[in-house]
C-alpha positions in Angstrom: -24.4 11.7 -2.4 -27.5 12.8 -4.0 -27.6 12.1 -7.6 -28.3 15.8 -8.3 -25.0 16.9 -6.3 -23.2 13.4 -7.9 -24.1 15.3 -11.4 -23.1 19.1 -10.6 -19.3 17.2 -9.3 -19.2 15.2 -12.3 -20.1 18.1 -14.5 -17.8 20.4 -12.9 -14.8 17.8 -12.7 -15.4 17.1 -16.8 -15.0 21.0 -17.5 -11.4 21.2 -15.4 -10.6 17.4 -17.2 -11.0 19.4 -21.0 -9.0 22.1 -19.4 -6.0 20.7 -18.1 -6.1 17.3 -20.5 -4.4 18.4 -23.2 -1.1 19.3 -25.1 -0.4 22.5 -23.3 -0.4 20.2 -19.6 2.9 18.6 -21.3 4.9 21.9 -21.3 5.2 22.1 -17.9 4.7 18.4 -16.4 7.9 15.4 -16.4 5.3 13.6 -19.1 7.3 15.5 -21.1 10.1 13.2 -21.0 8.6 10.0 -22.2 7.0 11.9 -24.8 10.6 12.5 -26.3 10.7 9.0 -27.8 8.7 7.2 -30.3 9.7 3.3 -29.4 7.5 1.4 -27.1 10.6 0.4 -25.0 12.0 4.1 -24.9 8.9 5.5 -24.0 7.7 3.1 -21.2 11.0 2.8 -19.9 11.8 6.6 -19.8 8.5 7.2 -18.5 9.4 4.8 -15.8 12.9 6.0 -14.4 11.0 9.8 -14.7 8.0 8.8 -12.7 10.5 7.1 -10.0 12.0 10.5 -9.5 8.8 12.3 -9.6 8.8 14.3 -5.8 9.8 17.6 -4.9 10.1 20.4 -7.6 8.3 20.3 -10.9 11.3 22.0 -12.9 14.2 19.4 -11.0 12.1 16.8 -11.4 12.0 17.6 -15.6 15.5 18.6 -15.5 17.0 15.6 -13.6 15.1 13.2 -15.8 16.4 14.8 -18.6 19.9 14.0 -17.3 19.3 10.7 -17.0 18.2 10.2 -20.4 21.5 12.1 -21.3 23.2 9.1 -19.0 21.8 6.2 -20.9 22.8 7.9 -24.0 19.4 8.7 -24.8 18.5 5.2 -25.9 17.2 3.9 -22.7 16.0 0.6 -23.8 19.0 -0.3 -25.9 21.3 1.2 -22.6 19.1 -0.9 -20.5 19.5 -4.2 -22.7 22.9 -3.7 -24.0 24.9 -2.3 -20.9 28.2 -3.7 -20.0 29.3 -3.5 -16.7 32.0 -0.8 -17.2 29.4 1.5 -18.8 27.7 2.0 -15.7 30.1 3.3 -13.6 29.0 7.0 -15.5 25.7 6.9 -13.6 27.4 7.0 -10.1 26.8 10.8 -9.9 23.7 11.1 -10.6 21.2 12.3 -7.6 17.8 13.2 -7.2 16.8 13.6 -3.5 17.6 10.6 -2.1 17.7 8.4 -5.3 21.5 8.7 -5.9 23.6 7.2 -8.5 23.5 3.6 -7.1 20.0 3.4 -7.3 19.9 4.4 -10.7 22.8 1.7 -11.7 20.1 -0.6 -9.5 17.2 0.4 -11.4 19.1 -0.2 -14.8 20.4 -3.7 -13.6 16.3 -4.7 -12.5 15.1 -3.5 -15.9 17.4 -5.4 -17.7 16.3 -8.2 -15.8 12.5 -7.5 -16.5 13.2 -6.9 -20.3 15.4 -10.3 -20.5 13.2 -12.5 -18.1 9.9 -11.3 -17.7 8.9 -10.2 -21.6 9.1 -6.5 -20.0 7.1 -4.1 -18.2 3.8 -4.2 -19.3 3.9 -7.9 -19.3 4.8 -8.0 -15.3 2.4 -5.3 -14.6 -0.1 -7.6 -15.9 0.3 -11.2 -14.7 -1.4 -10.1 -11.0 -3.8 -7.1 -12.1 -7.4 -7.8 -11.1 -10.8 -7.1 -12.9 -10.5 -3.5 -11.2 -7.3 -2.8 -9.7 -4.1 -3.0 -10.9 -2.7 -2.8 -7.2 -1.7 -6.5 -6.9 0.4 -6.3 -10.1 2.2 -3.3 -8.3 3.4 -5.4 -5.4 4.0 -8.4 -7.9 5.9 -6.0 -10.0 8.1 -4.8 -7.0 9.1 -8.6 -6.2 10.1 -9.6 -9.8 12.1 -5.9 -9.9 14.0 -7.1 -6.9 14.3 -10.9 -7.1 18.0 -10.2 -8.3 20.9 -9.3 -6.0 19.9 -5.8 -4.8 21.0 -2.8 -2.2 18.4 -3.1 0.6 17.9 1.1 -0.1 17.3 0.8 -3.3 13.7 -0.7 -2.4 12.4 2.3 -0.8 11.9 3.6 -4.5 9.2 1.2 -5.3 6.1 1.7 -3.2 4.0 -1.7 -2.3 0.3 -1.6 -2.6 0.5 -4.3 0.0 2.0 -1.8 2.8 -0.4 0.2 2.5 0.8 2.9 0.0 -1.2 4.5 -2.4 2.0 4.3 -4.8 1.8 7.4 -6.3 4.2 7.6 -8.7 3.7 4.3 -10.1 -0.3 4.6 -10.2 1.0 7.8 -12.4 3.3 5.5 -14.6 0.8 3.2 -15.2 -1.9 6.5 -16.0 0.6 7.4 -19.0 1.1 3.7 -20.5 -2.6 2.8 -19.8 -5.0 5.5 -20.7 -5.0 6.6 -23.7 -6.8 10.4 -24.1 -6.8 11.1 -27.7 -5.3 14.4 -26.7 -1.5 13.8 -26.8 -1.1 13.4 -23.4 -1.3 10.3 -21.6 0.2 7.5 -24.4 -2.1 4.4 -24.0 0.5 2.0 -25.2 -0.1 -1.3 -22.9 -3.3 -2.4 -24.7 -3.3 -5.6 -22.2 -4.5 -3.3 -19.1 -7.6 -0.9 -19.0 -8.0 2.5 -18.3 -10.8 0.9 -15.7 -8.6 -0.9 -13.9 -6.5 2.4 -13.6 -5.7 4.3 -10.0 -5.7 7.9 -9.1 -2.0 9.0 -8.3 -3.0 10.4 -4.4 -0.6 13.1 -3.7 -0.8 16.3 -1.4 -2.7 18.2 -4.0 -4.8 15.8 -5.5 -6.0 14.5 -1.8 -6.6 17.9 -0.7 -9.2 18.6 -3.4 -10.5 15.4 -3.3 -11.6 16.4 0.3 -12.5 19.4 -0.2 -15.3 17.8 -3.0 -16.4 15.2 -0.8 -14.7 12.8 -3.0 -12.8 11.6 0.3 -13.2 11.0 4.0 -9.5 9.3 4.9 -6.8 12.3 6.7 -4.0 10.4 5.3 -2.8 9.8 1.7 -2.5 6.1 2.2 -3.4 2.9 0.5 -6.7 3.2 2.5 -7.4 6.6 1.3 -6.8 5.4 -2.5 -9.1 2.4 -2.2 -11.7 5.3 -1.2 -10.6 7.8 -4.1 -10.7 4.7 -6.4 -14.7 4.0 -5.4 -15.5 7.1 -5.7 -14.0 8.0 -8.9 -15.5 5.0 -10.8 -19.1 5.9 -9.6 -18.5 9.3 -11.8 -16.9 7.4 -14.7 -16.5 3.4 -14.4 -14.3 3.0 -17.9 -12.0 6.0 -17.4 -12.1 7.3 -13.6 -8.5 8.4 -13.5 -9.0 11.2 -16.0 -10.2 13.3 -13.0 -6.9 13.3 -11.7 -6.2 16.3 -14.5 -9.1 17.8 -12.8 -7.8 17.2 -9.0 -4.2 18.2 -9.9 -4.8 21.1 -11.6 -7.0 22.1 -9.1 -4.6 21.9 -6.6 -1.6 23.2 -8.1 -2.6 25.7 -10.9 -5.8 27.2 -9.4 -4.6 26.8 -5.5 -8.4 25.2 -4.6 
């Protein structure tokens, strides 16, 4: 790419980051969620269980995290800590696609093992990150989440870098904990991980764009295509390149590009 054209797409990608970064994003996006809780815990863990469900519908997406908050009493960590056995049973009806009720009591079973054996979610994220990629510490986080006994179903929730997934969801977890925008959006609460070291959540919209701008060669939205996002991302901006994923999304879904 000519450095004239790398300018115009960096120029043009900044003015749809300023648009769609900012409060009013919130109103209609399951960041939402997270953002109804103050404590670390609450917020990473809520963010979490929201980003999991994060496929399909915008609006059942919001409202289906919003009932599992209601399930865990809305005090996800101490629910998550605290939890005796018979107090799961009221998650059993819970369904969001195809993550039904047993997942969830799954998913709140591997957290509490995460927050009483591995110091927590940021702190397993971390052990395997690299310099640049925080890919490694996905697949790492996946085999900690399901060292415990486990329904073999449950692990289709977690995508593994190592598969060759471009993890979505979870690169858009780790965008809300890691990058902090000074605009009330994304949190910035793990201070042990950088915004560098940060992934672009590839989805249908966000690939599409990227195409469509040259950002990216690869048909499918795989690990292989993010690897290629990533690169080119980080030769707009090296210390924050996931920012443009405001500009890709919004794009894609408000302005139909």
């Amino acid at each position: 790419m000519s450095k004239l054209k790398k300018q115009e797409l960096k120029d043009f990608l900044e003015e749809k980051v300023i648009l769609y970064n900012n409060p009013k994003f919130i109103e209609s996006d399951p960041i939402q969620i997270p953002h109804q809780f103050t404590k670390k815990e609450d917020i990473e863990i809520a963010a979490f269980l929201t980003a999991t469900i994060a496929w399909g519908n915008r609006k059942s997406i919001i409202k289906n995290a919003n009932r599992m908050m209601e399930m865990l009493d809305h005090s996800p960590f101490e629910f998550i800590t605290q939890h005796q056995e018979s107090d799961l049973e009221k998650l059993n009806p819970f369904v969001h696609r195809t993550f039904n009720g047993k997942d969830f009591i799954q998913f709140v079973q591997s957290l509490q093992h995460i927050y009483k054996n591995h110091q927590g979610l940021e702190a397993v994220f971390t052990v395997n990150a690299e310099k640049d990629s925080i890919q490694n510490g996905i697949h790492y986080f996946k085999t900690k989440f399901f060292e415990i006994p486990h329904l073999d179903r449950t692990k289709k929730h977690i995508s593994d870098p190592h598969k060759n997934s471009a993890a979505k969801r979870i690169n858009m977890f780790l965008r809300w904990m890691i990058r902090n925008d000074k605009n009330g959006v994304d949190f910035g609460i793990w201070n042990s991980l950088s915004p560098s070291q940060l992934s672009c959540p590839l989805d249908v919209h966000s690939g599409n764009v990227a195409r469509k701008l040259g950002l990216l060669k690869r048909k499918q939205n795989d690990g292989k295509a993010l690897t290629e996002l990533d690169k080119a991302l980080r030769q707009l901006d090296a210390n924050d390149p996931v920012k443009y994923d405001f500009a890709l999304f919004g794009l894609g879904v408000f302005e139909g590009f």
